[in-house]
N, C-alpha and C positions, 0 to 999 in steps of 0.2 A: 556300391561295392568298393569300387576304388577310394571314396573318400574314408570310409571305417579302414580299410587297410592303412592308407596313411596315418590317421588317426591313432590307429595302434601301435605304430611304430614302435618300437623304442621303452615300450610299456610291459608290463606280465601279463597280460593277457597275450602279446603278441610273440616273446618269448616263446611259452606256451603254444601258440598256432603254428611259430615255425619252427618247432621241434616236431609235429606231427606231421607239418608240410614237406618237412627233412627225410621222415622215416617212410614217408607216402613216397616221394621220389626215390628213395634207394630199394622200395621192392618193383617197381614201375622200370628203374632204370635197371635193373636185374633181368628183366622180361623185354626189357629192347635189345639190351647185349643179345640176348637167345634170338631172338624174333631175326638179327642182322645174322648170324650166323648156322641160321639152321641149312636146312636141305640145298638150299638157294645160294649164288654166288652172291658174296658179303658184299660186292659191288655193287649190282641190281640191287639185290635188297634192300640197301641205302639209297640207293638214286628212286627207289619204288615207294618206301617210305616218305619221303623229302618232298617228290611229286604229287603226293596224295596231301598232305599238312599242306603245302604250299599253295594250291588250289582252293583248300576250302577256306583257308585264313586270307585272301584274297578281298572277299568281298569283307569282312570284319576291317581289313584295315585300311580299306577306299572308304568304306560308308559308314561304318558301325561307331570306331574307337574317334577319339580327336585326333587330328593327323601333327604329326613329330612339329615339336620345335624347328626351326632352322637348323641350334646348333646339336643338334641329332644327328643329320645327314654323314658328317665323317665321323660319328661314333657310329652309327650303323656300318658305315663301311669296314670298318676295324674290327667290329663284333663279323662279319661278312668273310673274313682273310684268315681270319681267326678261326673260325668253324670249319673253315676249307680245309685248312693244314691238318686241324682235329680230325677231319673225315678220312682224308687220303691216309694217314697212320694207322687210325683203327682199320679200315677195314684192310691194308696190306698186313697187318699184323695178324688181324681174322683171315688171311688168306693162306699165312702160314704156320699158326699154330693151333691148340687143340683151346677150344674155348676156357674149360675150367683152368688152362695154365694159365691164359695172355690176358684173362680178365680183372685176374686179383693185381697182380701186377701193374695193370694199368690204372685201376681204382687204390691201387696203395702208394703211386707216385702221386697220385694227385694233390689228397688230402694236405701234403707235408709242404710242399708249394704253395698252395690255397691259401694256408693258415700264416706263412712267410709272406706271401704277397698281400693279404691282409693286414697284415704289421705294417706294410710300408705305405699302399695304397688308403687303409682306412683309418691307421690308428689304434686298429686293434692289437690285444696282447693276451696271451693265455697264462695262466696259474701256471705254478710250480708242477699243480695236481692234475691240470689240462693236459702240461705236456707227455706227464706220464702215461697219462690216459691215451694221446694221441701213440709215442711208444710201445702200448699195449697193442693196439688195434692193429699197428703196422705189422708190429711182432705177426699177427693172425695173420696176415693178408700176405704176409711174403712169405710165411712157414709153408701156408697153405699153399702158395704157388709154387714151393719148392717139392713139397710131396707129391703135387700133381704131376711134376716135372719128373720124379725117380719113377714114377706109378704109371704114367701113360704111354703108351703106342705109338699113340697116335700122330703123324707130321714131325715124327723125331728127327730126322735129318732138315727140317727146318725153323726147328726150334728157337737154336740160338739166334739167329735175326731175326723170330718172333719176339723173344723177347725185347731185344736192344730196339726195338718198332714200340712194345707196349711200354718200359720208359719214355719213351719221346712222346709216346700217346697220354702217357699220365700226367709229362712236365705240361701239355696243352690243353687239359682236362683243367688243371689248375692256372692258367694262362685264362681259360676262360669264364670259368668261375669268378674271377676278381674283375675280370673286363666286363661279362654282362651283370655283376653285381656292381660296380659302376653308372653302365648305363641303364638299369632299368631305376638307380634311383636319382639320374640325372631328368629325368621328365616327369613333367607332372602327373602323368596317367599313369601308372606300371601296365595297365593294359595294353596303350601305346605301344611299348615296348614288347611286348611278347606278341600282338598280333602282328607286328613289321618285322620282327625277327623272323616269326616262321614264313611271312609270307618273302623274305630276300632270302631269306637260308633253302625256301626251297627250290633254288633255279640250280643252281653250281651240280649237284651228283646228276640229276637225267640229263643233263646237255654233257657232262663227262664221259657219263657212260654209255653216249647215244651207238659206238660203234659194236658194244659186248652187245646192245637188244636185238640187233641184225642176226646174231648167232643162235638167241635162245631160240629153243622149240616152241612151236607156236601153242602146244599141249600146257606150257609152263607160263605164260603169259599169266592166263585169267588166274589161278596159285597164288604166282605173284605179284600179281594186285594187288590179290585179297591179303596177304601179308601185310604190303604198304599200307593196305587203309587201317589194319589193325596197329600197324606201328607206328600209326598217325595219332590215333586215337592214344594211346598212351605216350608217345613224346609228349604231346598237349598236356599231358597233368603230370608226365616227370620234369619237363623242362619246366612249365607254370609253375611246379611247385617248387621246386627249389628255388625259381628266381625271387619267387613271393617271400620265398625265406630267409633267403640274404633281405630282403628288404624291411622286412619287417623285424630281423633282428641280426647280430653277428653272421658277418661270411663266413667266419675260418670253423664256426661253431656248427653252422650249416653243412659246410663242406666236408665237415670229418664226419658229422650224424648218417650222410646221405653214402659213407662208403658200406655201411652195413647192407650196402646195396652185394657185397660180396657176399655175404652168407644164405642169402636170396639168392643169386646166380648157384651157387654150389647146390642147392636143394633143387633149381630147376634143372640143374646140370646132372641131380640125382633122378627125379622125378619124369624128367622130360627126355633129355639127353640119353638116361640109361647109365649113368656113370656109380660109381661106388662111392658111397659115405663112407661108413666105417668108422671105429673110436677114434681114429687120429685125424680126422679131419672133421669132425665133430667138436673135439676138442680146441680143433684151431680156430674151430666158426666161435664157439664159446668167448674166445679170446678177444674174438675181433668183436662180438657184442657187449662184454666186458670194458673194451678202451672206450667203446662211444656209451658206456654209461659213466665212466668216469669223468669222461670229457663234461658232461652234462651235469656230475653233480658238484664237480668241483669249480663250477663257472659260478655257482649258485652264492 
């Protein structure tokens, strides 16, 4: 598997893969936002997910995968500090605002950093009709946070430093997009890389939040387990996939595909959540599926 992945690099066939690897990841990464922020403290939750992934990708990356280069070790570490920063922002951000606000917001800084730090980091460069595209999508992703923002109840007196939290979480979303699209094509396995990622990513949230498990009810434990292990099972083919898809073809192309991950959260945010579609937020999700088709055909 890892030798055909490399092999297609850089190819149409692979193109091709990480466009669907892209759009796999942003309904997957739709369903962990929800999954972190549901019933459960967005702390736990995160430290429950982390500790479930990081357990079982353990024995994968002792026995299973080739173990890191040398010059891995302080790229792991960096991908490690990195993550950390990422986690502590999202979930204080999920801690004080209403999900379908802090989500689009944080998925719409992302992309436009991503696709910047790709220019610098890899070389890449978007069309005239990329950036439009990108433009468009954003358009969706922040309308759409701004109407959820006039429209909801919910956490309103903590709003505004939800948001200025889900910027900071979006500049680091795109911080690390370009770091682990970096390092996972800095080693010769990409498996390498994704199984020592999850298995060091998952120490830092349970030993953080060792003193909030002292609190929970012990009724709410077995719950939230069971959450982690399903948040485990989909980090594993959100994060897989997107990083398969920076590698096997353009970051910043990847990065803007994988935010239509917003229009997924907003349908589970309808579907699950209880919350309200409606033509004006329908029309925004429209938008934001509009800029990542342009992105896509004008790359072409």
């Amino acid at each position: 598997m890892s030798d055909w992945i490399i092999s297609a690099s850089g190819t149409e066939t692979g193109k091709y893969l990480a466009l669907a690897l892209a759009l796999l990841a942003a309904i997957l990464h739709a369903l962990f936002g929800a999954l972190q922020k549901g019933r459960h403290d967005p702390w736990l939750s995160r430290a429950a997910i982390d500790a479930s992934y990081g357990i079982v990708a353990a024995p994968f990356a002792l026995f299973v995968v080739p173990w890191p280069e040398p010059f891995m070790w302080p790229i792991f570490a960096g991908v490690f500090f990195i993550h950390v920063g990422y986690k502590l922002l999202q979930a204080a951000s999920y801690s004080r605002g209403a999900y379908t606000v802090v989500y689009p917001v944080v998925r719409g800084t992302g992309p436009l950093f991503a696709v910047i730090g790709a220019g610098f980091v890899f070389g890449e460069h978007f069309t005239l009709g990329q950036w439009m595209g990108v433009l468009v999508l954003l358009a969706g992703i922040y309308g759409l946070a701004i109407y959820n923002l006039r429209t909801i109840t919910v956490d309103r007196d903590t709003m505004v430093p939800a948001l200025i939290l889900a910027v900071m979480t979006g500049a680091f979303v795109a911080l690390y997009t370009t770091y682990d699209a970096y390092g996972i094509r800095a080693t010769a396995d990409p498996f390498t890389f994704l199984a020592w990622f999850f298995f060091i990513d998952g120490w830092f949230m349970p030993i953080f939040t060792a003193r909030r498990w002292t609190k929970l009810p012990s009724s709410e434990i077995v719950p939230l387990m069971k959450r982690g292990v399903i948040g485990a099972i989909v980090a594993y083919f959100s994060f897989g996939s997107i990083m398969l898809a920076t590698r096997l073809d353009k970051v910043g192309e990847a990065a803007v595909l994988r935010e239509t991950s917003t229009v997924f959260a907003a349908l589970i945010g309808w579907l699950v959540l209880g919350d309200k579609v409606g033509p004006r937020r329908t029309a925004l999700m429209g938008l934001i599926a509009a800029g990542a088709v342009i992105v896509e055909m004008a790359g072409r």
